[in-house]
Each structure stands twice: as structure tokens, then as C-alpha cells.
N, CA, C and O atoms as a printed pandas DataFrame, in Angstrom:
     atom_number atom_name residue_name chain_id  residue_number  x_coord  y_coord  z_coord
0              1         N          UNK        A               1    0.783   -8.196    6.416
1              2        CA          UNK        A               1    1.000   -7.828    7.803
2              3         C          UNK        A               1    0.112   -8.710    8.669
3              4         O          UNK        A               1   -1.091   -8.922    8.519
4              5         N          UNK        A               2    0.912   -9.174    9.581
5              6        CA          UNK        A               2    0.171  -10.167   10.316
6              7         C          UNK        A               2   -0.750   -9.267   11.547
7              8         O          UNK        A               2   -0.360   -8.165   11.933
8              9         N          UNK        A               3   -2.054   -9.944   12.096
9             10        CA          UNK        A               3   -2.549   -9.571   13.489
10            11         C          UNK        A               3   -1.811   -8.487   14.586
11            12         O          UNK        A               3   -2.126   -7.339   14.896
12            13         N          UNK        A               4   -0.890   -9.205   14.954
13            14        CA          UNK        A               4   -0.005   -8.876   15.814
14            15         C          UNK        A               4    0.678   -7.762   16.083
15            16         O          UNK        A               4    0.851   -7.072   17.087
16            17         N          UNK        A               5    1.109   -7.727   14.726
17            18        CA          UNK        A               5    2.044   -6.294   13.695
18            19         C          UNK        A               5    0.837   -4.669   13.696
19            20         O          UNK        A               5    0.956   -3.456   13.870
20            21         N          UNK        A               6   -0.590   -5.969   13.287
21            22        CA          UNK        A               6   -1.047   -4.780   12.576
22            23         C          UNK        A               6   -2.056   -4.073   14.056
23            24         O          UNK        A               6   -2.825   -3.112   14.094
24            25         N          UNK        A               7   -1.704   -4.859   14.924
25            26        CA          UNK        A               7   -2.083   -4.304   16.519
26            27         C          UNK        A               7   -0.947   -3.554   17.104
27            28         O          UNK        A               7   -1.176   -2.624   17.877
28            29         N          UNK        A               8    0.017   -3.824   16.853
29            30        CA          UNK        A               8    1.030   -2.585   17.370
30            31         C          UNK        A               8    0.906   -1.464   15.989
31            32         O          UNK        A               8    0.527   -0.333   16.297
32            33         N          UNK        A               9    1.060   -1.596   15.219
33            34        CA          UNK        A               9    0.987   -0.458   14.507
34            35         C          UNK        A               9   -0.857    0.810   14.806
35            36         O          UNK        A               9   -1.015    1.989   15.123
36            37         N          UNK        A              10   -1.661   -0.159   14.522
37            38        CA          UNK        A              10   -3.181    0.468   15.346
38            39         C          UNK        A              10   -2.918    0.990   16.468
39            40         O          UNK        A              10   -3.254    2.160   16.654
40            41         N          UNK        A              11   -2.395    0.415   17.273
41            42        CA          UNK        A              11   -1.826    1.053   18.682
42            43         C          UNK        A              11   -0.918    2.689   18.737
43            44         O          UNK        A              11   -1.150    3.686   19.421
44            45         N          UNK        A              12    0.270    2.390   17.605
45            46        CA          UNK        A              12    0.959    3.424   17.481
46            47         C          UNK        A              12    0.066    4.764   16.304
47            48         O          UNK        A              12    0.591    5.862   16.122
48            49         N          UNK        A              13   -0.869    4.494   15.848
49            50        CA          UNK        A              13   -1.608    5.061   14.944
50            51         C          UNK        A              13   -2.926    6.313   16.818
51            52         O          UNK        A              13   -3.077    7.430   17.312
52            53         N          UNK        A              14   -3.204    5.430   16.884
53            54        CA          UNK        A              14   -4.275    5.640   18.191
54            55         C          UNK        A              14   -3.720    6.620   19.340
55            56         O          UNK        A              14   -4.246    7.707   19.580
56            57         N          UNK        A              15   -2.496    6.071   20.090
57            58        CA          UNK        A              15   -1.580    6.900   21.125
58            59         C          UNK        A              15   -1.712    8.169   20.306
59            60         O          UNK        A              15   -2.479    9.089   20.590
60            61         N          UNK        A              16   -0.719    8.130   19.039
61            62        CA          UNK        A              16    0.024    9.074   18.511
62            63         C          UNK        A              16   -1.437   10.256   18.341
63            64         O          UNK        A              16   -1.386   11.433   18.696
64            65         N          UNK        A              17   -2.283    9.789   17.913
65            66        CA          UNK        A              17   -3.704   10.752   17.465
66            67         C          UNK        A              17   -4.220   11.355   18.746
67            68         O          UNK        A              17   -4.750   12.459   18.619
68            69         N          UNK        A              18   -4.147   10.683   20.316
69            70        CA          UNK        A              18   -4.627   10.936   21.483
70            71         C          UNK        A              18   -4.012   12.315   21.429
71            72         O          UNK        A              18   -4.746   13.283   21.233
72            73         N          UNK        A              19   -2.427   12.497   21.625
73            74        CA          UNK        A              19   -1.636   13.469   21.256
74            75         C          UNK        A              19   -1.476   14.861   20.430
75            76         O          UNK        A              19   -0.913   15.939   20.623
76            77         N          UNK        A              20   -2.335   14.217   19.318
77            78        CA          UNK        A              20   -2.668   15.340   18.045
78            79         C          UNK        A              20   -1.919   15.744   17.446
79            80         O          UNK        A              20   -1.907   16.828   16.862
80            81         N          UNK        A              21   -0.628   14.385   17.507
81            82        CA          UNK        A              21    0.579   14.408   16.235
82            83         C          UNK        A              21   -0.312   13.725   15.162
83            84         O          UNK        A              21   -1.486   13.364   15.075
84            85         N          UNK        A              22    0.844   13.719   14.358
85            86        CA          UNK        A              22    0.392   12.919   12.542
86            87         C          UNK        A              22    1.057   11.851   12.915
87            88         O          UNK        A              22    1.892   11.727   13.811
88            89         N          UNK        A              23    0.456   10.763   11.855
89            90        CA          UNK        A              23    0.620    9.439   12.032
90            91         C          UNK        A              23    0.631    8.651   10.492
91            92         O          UNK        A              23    0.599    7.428   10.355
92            93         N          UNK        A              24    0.671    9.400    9.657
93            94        CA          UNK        A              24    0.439    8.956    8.337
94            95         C          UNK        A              24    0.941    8.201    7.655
95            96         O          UNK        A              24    2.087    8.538    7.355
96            97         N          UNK        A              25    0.332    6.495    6.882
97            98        CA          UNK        A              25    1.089    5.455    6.543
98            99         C          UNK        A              25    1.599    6.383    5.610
99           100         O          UNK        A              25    1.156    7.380    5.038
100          101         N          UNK        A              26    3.141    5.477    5.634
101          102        CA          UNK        A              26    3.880    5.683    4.859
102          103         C          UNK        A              26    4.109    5.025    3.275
103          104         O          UNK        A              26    3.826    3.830    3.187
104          105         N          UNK        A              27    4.400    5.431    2.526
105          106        CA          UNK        A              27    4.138    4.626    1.334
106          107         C          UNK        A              27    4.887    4.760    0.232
107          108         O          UNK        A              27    4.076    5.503   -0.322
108          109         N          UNK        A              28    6.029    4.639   -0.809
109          110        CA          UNK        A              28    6.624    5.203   -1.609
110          111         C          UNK        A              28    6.690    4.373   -2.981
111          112         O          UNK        A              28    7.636    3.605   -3.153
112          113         N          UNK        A              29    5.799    4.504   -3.856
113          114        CA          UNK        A              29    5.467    3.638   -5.298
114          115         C          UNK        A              29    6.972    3.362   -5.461
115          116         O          UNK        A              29    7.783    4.181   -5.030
116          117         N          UNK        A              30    7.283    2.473   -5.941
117          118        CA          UNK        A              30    8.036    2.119   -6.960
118          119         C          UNK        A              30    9.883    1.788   -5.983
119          120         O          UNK        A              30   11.007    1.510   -6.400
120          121         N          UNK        A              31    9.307    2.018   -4.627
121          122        CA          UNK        A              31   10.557    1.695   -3.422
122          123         C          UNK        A              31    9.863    0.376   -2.286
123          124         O          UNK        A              31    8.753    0.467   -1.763
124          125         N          UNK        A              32   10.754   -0.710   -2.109
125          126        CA          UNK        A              32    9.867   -1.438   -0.963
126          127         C          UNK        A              32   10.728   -1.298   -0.109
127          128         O          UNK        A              32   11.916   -1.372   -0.421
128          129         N          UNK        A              33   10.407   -1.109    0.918
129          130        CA          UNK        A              33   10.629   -1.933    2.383
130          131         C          UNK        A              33   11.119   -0.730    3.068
131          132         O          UNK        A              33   12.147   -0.558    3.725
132          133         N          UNK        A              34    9.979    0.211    2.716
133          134        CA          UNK        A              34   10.504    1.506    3.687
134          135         C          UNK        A              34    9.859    1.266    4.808
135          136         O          UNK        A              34    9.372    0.151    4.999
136          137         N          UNK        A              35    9.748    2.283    5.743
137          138        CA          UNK        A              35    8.831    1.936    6.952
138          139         C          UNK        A              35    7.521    2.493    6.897
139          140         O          UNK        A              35    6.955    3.306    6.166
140          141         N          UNK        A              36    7.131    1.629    8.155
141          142        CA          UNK        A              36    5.108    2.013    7.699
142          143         C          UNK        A              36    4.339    3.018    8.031
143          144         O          UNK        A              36    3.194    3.140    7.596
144          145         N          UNK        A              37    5.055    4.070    9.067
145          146        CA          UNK        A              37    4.502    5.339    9.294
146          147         C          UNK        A              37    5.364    6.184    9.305
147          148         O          UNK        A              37    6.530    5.797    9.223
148          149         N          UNK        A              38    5.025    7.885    9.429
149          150        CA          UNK        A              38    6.199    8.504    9.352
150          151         C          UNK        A              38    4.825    9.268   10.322
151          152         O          UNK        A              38    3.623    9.448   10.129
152          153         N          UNK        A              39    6.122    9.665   11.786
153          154        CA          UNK        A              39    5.433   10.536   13.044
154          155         C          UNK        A              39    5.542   11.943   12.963
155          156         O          UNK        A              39    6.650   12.480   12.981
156          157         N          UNK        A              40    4.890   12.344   12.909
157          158        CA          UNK        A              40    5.277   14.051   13.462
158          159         C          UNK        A              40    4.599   14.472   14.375
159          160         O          UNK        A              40    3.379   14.343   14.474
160          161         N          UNK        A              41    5.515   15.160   15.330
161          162        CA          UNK        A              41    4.722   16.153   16.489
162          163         C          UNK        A              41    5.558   16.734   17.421
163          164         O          UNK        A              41    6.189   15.930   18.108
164          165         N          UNK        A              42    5.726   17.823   17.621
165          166        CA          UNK        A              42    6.509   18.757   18.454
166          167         C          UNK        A              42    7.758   18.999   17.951
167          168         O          UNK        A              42    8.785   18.688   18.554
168          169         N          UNK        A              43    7.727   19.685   16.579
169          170        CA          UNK        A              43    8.908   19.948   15.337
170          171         C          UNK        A              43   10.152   18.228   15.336
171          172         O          UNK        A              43   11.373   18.174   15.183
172          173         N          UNK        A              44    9.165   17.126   15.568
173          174        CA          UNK        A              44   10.114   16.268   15.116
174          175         C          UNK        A              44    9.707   15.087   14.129
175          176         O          UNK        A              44    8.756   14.483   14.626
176          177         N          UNK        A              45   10.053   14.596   13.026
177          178        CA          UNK        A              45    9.247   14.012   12.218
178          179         C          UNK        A              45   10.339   12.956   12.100
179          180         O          UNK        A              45   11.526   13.210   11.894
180          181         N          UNK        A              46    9.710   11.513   12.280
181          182        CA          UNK        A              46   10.570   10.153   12.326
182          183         C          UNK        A              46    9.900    9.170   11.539
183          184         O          UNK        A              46    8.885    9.478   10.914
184          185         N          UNK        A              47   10.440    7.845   11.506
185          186        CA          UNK        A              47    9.634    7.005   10.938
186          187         C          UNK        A              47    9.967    5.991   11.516
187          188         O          UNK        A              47   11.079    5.882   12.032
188          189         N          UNK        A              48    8.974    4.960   11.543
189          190        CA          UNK        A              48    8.310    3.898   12.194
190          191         C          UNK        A              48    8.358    2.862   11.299
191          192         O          UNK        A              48    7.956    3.008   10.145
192          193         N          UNK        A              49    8.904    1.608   11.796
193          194        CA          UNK        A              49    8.572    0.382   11.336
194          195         C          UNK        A              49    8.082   -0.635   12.463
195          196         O          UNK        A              49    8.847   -0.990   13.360
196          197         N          UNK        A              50    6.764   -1.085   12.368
197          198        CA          UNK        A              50    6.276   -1.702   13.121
198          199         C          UNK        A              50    6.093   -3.136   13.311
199          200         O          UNK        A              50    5.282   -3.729   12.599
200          201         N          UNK        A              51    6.666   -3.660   14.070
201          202        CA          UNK        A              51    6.758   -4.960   13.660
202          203         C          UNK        A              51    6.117   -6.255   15.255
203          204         O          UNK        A              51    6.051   -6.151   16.480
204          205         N          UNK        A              52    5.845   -7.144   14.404
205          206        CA          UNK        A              52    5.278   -8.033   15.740
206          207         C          UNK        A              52    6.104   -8.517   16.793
207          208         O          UNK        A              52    7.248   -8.933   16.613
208          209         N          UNK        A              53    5.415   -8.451   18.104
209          210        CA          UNK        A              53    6.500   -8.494   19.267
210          211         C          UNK        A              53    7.837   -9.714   18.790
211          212         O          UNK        A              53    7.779  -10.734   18.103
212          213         N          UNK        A              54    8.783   -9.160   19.386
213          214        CA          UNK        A              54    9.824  -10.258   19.020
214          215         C          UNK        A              54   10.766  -10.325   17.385
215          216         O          UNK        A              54   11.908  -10.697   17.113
216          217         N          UNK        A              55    9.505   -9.706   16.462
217          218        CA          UNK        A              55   10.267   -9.997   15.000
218          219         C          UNK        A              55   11.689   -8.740   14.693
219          220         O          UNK        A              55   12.055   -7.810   15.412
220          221         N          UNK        A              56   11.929   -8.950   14.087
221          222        CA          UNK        A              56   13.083   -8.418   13.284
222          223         C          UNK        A              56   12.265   -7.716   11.914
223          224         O          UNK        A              56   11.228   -8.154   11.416
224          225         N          UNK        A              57   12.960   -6.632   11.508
225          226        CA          UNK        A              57   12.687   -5.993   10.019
226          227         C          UNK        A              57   13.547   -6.785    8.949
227          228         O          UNK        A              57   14.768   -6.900    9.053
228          229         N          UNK        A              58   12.815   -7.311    7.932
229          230        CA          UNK        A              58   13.400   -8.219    6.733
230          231         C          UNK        A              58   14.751   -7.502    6.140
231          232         O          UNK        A              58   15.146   -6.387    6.479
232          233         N          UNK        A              59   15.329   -8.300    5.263
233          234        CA          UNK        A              59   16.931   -7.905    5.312
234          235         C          UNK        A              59   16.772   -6.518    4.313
235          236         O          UNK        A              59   17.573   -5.607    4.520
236          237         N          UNK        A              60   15.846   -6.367    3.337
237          238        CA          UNK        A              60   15.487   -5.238    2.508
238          239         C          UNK        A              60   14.949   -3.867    3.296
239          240         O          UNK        A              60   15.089   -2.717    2.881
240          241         N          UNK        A              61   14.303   -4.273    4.528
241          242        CA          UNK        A              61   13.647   -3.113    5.059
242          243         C          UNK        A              61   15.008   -2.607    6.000
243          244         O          UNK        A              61   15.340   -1.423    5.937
244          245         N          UNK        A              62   15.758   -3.546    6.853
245          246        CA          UNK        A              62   17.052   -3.006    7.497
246          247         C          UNK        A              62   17.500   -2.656    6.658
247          248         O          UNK        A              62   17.851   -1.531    7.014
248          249         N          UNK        A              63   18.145   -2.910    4.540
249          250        CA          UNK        A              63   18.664   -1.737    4.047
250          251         C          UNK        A              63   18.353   -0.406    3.880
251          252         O          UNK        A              63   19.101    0.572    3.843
252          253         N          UNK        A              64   17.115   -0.493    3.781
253          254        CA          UNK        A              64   16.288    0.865    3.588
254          255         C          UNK        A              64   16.293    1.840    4.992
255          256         O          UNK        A              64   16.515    3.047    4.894
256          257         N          UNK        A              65   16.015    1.167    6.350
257          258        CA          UNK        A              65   16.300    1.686    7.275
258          259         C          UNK        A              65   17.670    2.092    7.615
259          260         O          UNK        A              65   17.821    3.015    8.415
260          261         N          UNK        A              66   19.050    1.291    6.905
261          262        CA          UNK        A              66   20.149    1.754    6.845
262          263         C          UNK        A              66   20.421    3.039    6.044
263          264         O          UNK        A              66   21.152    3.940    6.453
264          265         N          UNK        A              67   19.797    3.047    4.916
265          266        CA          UNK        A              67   20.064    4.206    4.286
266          267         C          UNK        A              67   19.327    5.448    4.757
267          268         O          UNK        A              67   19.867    6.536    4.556
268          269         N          UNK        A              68   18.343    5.405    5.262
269          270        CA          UNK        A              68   17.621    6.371    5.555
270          271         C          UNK        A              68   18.335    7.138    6.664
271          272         O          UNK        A              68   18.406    8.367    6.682
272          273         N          UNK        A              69   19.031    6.069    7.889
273          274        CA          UNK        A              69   19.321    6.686    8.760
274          275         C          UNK        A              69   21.094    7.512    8.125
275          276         O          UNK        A              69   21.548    8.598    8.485
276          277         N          UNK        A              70   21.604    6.701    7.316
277          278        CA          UNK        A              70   22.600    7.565    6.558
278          279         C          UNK        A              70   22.370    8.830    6.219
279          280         O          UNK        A              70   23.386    9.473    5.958
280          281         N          UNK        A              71   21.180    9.485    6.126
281          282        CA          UNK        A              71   20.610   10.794    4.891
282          283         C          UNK        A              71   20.493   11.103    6.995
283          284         O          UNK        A              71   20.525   12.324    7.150
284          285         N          UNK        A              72   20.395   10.457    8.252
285          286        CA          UNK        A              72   19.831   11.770    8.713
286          287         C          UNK        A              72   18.807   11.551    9.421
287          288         O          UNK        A              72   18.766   11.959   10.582
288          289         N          UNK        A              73   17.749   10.842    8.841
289          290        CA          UNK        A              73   16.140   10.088    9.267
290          291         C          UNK        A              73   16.361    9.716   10.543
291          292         O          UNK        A              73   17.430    9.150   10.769
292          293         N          UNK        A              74   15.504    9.922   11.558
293          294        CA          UNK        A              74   15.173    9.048   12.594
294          295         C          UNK        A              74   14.298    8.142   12.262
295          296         O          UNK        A              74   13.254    8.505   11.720
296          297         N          UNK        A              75   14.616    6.403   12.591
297          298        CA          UNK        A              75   13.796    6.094   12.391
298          299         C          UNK        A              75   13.987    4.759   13.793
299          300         O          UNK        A              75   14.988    4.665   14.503
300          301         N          UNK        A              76   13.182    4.177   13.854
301          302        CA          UNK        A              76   12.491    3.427   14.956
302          303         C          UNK        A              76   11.963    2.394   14.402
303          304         O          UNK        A              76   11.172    2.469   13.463
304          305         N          UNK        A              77   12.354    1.328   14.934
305          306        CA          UNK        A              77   11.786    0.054   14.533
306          307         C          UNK        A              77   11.304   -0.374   16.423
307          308         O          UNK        A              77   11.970   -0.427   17.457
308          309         N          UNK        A              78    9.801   -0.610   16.092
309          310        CA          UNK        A              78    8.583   -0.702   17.159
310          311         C          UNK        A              78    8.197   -1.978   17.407
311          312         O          UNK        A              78    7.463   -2.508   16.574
312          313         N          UNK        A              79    8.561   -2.653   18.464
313          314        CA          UNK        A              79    7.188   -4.171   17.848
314          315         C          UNK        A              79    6.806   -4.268   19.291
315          316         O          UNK        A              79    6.785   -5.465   19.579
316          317         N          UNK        A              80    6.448   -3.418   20.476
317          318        CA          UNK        A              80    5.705   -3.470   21.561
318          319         C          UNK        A              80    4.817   -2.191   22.036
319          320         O          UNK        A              80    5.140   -1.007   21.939
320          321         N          UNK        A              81    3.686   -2.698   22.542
321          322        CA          UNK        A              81    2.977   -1.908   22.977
322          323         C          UNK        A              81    3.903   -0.463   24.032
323          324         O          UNK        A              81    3.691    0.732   23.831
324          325         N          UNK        A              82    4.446   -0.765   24.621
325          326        CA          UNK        A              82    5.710   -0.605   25.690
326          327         C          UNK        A              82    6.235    0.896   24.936
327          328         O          UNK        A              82    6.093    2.103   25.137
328          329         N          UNK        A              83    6.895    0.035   23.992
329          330        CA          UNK        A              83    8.062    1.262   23.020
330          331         C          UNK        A              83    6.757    2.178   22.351
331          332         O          UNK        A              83    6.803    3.319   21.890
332          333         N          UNK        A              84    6.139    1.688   22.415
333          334        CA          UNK        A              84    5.374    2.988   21.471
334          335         C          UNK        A              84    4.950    4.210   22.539
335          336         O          UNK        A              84    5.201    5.385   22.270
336          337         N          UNK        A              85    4.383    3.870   23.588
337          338        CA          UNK        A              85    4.540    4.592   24.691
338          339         C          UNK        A              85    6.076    5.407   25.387
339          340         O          UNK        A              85    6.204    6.360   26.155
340          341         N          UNK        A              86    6.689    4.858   24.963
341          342        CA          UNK        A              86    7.857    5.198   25.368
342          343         C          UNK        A              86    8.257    6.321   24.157
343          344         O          UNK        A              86    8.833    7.358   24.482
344          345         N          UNK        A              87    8.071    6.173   23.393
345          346        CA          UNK        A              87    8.232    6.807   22.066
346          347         C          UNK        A              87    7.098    8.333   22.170
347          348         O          UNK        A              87    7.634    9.405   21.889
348          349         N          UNK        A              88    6.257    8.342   22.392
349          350        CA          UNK        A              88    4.711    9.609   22.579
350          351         C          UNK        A              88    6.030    9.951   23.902
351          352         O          UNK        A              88    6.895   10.813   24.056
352          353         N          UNK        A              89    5.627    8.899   24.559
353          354        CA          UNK        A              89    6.689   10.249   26.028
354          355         C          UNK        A              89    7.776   10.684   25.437
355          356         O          UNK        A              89    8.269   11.603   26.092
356          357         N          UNK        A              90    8.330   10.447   24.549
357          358        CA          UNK        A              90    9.958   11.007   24.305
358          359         C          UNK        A              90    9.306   12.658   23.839
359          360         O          UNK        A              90    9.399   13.763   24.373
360          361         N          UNK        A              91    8.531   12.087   22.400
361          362        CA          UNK        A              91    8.075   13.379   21.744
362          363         C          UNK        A              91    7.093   14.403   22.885
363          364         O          UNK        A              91    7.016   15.631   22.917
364          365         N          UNK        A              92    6.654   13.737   23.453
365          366        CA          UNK        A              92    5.854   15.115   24.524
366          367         C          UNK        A              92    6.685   15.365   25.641
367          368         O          UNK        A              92    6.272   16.239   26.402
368          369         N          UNK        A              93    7.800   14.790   25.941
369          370        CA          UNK        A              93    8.802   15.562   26.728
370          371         C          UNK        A              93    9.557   16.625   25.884
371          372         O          UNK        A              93    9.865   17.667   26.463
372          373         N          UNK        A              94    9.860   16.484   24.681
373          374        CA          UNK        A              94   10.467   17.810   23.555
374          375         C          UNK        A              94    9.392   18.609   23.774
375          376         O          UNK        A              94    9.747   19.727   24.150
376          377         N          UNK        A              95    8.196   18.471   23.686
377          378        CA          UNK        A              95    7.278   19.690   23.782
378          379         C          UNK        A              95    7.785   20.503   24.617
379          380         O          UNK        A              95    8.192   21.616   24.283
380          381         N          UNK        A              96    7.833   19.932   26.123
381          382        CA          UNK        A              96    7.824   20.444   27.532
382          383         C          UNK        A              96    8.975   21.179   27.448
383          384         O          UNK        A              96    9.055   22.291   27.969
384          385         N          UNK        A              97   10.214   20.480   26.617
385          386        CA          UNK        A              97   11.279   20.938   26.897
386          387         C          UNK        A              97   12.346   20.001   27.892
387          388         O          UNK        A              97   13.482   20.283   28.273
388          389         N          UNK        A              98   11.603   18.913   28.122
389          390        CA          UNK        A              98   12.760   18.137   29.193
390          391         C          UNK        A              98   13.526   17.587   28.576
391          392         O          UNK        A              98   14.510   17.278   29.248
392          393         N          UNK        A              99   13.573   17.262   27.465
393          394        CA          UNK        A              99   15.200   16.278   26.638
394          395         C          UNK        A              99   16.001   17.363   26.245
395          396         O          UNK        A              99   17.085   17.163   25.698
């Protein structure tokens, strides 16, 4: 994981904790190219792939993100400071009740 990547992901690790959701890398032995966090907070649990401004998720991690979202998964592919913010407001507007 490059600098860049691993500053938006720190970023989305940091917001998300301000909040007093979970933020916990994600990790699955013996599967690659899942995504790198999985969020929870305000009964909604998603997952995160974080990637450096501009990049794309490798062609293995878009399958994995394909299948996941098949089963159901929300998942989010992140690579700006911007969207991750945008992302904490989505989940603390479900709190409130505004979506």
C-alpha cells in the first residue's frame, strides 16, 4: 500500500473513530483482494476499499467486490479525503433518521 492509499485509509480509520463507529481492517486468510475495512455504525455495516486518489481497485479486488455486492454487501470503493466524509455524513444522517 502506497503513502497516499495508506493516508486515505488513516483518514477513514480516524473520521470513522471521531464518530464511535468500528473501523476494523479487514482481513480473510486464505481469500485476496477483499476490501480493507469493514464500517459499522448506526445498524449499518459496509466495506471499504481504499484506494489512492485517482486509482482504480485491481481486476481481482473488482471480482471480489463484484461478488460481495452479489451476496448483498455494501461496499464502497474510497480514494478521497472528500468521499470519506461524505460517507460518516451518510451513516450519521441514518442515525438522525434523515435518509
Amino acid at each position: 500500500m502506497g503513502r497516499a492509499e495508506n493516508s486515505i485509509e488513516q483518514y477513514l480509520v480516524t473520521q470513522a473513530e471521531k464518530e464511535n463507529f468500528l473501523c476494523p481492517k479487514f482481513t480473510s486468510p486464505g481469500t485476496d483482494g477483499v476490501p480493507d475495512r469493514i464500517l459499522i455504525g448506526n445498524g449499518c455495516i459496509l466495506f471499504v476499499e481504499t484506494k489512492a486518489p485517482g486509482e482504480s481497485p485491481r481486476p481481482l479486488q473488482e471480482a471480489v467486490i463484484r461478488l460481495f455486492k452479489q451476496h448483498g454487501a455494501d461496499v464502497r470503493v474510497i480514494d478521497t479525503k472528500g468521499q470519506v466524509d461524505q460517507l460518516i455524513l451518510e451513516l450519521k444522517e441514518k442515525q438522525r433518521g434523515v435518509t
